[in-house]
C-alpha positions as a Markdown table, in Angstrom:
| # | Residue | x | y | z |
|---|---|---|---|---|
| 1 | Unk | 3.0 | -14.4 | -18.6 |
| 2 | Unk | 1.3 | -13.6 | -15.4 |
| 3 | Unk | 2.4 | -15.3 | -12.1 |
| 4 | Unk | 0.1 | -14.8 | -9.1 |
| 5 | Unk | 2.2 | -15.0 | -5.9 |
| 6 | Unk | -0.9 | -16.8 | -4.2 |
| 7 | Unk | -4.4 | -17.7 | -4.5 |
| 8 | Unk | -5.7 | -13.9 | -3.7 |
| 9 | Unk | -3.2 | -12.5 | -5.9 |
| 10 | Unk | -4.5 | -10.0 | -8.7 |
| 11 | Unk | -5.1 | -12.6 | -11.2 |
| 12 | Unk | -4.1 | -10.4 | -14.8 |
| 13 | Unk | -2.4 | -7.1 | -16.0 |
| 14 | Unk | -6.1 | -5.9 | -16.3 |
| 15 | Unk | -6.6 | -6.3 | -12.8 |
| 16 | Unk | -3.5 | -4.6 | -11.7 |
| 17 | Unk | -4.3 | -1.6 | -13.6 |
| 18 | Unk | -8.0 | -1.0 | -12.0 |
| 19 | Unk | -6.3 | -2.0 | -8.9 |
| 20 | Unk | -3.6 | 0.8 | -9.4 |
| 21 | Unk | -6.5 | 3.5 | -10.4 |
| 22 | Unk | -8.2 | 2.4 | -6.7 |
| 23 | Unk | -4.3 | 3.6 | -4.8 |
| 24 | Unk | -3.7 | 6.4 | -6.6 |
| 25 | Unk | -7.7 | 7.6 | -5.9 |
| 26 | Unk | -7.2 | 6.8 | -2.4 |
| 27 | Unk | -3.5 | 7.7 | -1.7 |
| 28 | Unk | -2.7 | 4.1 | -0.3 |
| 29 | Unk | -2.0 | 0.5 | -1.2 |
| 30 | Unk | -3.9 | -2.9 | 0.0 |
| 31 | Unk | -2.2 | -6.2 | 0.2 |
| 32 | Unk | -4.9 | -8.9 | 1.4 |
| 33 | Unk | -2.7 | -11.9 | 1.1 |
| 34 | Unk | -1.6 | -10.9 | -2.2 |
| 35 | Unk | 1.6 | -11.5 | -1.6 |
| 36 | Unk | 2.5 | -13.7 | 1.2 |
| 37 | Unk | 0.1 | -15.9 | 2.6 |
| 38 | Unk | -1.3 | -15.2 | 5.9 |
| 39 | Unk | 0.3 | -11.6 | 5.7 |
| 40 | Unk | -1.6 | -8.4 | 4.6 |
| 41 | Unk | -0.6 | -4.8 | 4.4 |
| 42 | Unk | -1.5 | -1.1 | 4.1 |
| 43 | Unk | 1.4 | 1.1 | 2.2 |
| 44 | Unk | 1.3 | 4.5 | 1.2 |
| 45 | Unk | 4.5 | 6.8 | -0.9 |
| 46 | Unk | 6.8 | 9.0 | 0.6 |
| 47 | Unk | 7.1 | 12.0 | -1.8 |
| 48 | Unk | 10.1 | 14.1 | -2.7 |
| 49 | Unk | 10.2 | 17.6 | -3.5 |
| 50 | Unk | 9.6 | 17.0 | -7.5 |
| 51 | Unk | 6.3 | 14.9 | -5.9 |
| 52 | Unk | 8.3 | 11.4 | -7.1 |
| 53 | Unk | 7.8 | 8.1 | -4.7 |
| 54 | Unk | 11.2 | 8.0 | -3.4 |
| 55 | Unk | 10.2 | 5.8 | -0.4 |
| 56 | Unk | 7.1 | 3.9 | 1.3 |
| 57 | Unk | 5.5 | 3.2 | 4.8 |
| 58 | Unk | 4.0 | 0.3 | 5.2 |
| 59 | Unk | 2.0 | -1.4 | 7.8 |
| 60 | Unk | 2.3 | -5.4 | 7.4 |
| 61 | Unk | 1.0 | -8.0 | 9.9 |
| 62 | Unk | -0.6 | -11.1 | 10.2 |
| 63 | Unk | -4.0 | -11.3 | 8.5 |
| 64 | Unk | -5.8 | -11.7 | 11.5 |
| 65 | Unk | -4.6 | -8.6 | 12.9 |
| 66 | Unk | -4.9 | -6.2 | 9.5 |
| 67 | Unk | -8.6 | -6.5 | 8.8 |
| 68 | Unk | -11.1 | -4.8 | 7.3 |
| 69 | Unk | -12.6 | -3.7 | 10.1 |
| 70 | Unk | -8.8 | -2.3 | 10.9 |
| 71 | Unk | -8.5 | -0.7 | 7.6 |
| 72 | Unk | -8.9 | 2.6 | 7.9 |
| 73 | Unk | -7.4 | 3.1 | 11.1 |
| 74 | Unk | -4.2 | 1.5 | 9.9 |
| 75 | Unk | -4.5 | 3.6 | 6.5 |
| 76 | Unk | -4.7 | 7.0 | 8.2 |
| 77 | Unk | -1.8 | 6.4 | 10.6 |
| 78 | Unk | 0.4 | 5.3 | 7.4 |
| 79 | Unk | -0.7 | 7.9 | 5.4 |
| 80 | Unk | 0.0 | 10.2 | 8.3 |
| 81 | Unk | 3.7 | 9.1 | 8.3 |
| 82 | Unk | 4.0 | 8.6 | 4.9 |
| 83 | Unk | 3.1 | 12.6 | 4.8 |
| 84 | Unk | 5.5 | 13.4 | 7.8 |
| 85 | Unk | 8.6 | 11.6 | 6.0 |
| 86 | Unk | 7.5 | 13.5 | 2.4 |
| 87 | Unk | 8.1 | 16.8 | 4.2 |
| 88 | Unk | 11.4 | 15.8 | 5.3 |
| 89 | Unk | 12.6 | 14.7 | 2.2 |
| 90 | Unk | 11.3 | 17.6 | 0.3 |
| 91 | Unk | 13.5 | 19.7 | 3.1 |
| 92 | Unk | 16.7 | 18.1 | 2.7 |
């Protein structure tokens, strides 16, 4: 059974799946009140050296302040990070 978190929550397995093709095309994740109300958030994977998620960097804040106009901005700056913390793992 699928159980949406709240009212913008993907709404089926179906959903989740295009949604999922989207992240993995663009390298990064969107929450737009998906989850929490009033809270939205930009999260990209943190690689090891056999290129598995280990790890994620996220950028959550209130939905007024992570917009779409924001978007991008935010994305590159996690992705950015997300990137730096992949080469340290895949070091150590």
């Amino acid at each position: 059974d699928w159980t949406k978190s709240t009212s913008t929550s993907i709404g089926s397995p179906e959903a989740m799946l295009k949604e999922l093709e989207l992240v993995r095309e663009r390298g990064w994740a969107l929450d737009e009140q998906e989850t929490l109300a009033d809270t939205s958030c930009i999260a990209a994977p943190v690689f090891d050296a056999r290129h598995r998620v280990v790890a994620a960097v996220a950028a959550i804040g209130h939905a007024n302040a992570v917009t779409p106009e924001r978007y991008a901005t935010l994305a590159e700056m996690v992705l950015s990070a997300a990137k730096a913390m992949s080469r340290e793992v895949s070091e150590t």
